[in-house]
N, C-alpha and C positions, 0 to 999 in steps of 0.2 A: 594283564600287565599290572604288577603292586604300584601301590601308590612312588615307592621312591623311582620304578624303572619309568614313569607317566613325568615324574620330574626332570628328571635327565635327558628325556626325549621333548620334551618342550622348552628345556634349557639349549640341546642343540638346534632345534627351527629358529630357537629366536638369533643363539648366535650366526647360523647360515644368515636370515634376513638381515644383522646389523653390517654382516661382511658383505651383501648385496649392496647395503644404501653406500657402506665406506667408497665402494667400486664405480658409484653411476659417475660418469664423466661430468658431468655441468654441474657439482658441487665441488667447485673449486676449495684444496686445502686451506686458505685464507680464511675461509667461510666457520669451516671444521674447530679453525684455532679460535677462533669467535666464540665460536657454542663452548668448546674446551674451558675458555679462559672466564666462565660466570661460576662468580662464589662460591654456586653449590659445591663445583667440584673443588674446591680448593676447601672446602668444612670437612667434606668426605677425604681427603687427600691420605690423611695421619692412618685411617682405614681402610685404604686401598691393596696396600701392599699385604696385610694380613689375612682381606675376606681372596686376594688372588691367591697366596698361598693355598688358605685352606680349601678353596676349589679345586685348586689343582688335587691336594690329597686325596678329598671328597671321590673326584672322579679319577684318580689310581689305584684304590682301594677298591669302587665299584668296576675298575677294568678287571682288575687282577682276581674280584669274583667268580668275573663273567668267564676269565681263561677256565677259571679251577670248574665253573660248573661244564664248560665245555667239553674238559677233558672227562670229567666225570659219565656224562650221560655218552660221547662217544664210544668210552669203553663201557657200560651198561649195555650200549645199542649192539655190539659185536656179540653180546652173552647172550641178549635177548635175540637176535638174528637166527642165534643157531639151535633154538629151541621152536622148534617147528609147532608143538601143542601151545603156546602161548601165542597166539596174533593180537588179540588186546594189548599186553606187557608192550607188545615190541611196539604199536601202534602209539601209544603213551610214553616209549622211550621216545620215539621220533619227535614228537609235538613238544617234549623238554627239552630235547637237542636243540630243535629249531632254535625257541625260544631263546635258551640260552645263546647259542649265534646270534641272535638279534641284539639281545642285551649286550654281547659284546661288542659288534658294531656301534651300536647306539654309544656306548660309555668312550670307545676308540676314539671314535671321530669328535665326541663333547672335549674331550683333552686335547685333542689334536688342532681343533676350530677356536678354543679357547686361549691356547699358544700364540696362532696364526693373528684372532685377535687382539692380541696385547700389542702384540709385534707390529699390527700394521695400524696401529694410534699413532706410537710411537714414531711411525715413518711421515704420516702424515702432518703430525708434530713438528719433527723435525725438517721435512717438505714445506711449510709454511714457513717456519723461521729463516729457511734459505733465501727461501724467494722475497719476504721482508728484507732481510740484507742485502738484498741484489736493489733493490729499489732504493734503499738510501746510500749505495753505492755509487752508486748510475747521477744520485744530485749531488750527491758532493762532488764526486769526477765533474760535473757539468758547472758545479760553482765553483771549482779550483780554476777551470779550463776559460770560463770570464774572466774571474780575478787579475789572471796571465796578461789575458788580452786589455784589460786594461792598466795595467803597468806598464804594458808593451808600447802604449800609446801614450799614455805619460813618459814614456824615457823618448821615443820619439818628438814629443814636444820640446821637453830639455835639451833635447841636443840642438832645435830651432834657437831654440831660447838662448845657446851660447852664445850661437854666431851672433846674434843680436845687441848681445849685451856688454859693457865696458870689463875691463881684464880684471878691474876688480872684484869683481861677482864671480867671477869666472873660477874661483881656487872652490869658492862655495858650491857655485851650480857643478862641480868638477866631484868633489866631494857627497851631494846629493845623487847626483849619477850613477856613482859607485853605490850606495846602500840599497837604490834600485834596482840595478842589476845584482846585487846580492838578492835581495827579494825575488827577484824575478827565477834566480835559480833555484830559493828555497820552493816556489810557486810549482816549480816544473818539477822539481821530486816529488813535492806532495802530489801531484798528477800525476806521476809513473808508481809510484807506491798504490794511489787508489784506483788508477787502471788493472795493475795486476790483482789488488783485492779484489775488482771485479770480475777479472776471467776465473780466477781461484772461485769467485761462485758460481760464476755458469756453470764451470764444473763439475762442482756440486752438486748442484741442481742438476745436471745430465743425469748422473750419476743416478741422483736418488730417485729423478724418475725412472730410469732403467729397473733398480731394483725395485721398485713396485711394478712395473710391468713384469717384472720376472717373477713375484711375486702373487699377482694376480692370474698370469698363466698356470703357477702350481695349484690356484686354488680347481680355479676350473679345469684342469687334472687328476684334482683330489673329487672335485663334485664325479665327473664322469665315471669315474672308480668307484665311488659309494654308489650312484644309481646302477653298474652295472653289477655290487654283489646284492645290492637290493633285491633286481629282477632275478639275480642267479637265486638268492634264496626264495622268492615268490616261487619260480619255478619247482625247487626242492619239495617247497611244502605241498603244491599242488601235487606233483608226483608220490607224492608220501599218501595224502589222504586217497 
């Protein structure tokens, strides 16, 4: 294996293991936005988008090799197949076939893991800042929802306080009463406004955990598929030699 096909195959173990550690359950997304959200990544930030680009090219450039070498040694290995006086030729076409299949796999799945990568930052990203919003949801709903109650018990007292007090007061406490109960209703909008912002995030948040669960099903879909042409090509080769 060249040194560049040693690169790209150590480029995908690391990315299979970093989509491993994104996936273990007891690293809560909150955690993720943490580590995300230190300097370094914000110096590197302006270079981000450039060194992704050029990987993705890096590794469509070395997929679309790996097609051409395939097709290459495939039709060599039908030339060499039917020349019965050559068993070496044809034994050395096979071992470039392989080869080349492997590199194609290899360069496939770096482009494909690296995609899936971007993609599932981005959700976990976006998964943390949900669930942040839901929690300063949830106190403001809980401090509107006091505020209420106490106004509520302030106009309760006023209305004691009329019966109480000489008719002269009364135009005044009559007049304060009112700006309470306007309070009180501004009170209960803002509570039915930050109630529905809050179910608008639950659902949200359903949402984008589902797509990560649907997400993390395709991986290990995708994993099961790469190890079953793995073993299909071990098999090939061993049948070859």
């Amino acid at each position: 294996m060249t040194i560049q096909w040693v690169a790209v195959a150590s480029f995908l173990y690391a990315e299979i293991g970093l989509i491993l550690i994104f996936c273990l359950p007891f690293i809560p997304p909150q955690r993720w936005q943490k580590i995300f959200s230190f300097s370094i990544w914000a110096k590197i930030a302006s270079f981000w988008n450039k060194a992704f680009l050029t990987i993705i090219i890096l590794l469509i450039v070395l997929f679309l090799d790996a097609v051409r070498e395939v097709r290459k040694y495939s039709c060599t290995q039908v030339t060499e197949k039917s020349s019965a006086d050559r068993p070496s030729a044809y034994e050395h076409m096979q071992m470039k076939l392989f080869r080349s299949q492997r590199n194609l796999y290899i360069s496939g799945f770096s482009l494909f893991f690296w995609l899936v990568l971007r993609r599932l930052v981005t959700l976990i990203t976006q998964l943390a800042k949900e669930i942040s919003n839901k929690g300063v949801l949830k106190i403001q709903a809980e401090n509107t929802s006091k505020a209420a109650k106490k106004f509520l018990e302030e106009n309760e007292k006023l209305k004691w306080v009329l019966k109480n007090h000489s008719k002269d007061e009364e135009h005044t406490l009559e007049t304060e009463n009112k700006r309470l109960v306007e309070d009180q209703e501004k009170l209960k909008t803002e509570l039915k406004n930050a109630s529905d912002a809050l179910l608008k995030a639950q659902n949200d948040v359903v949402a984008m955990k589902m797509q990560s669960e649907r997400l993390s099903k395709e991986y290990d879909r995708l994993l099961k598929e790469h190890s079953e042409l793995q073993n299909r090509l071990e098999k090939d080769n061993k049948k070859a030699l």
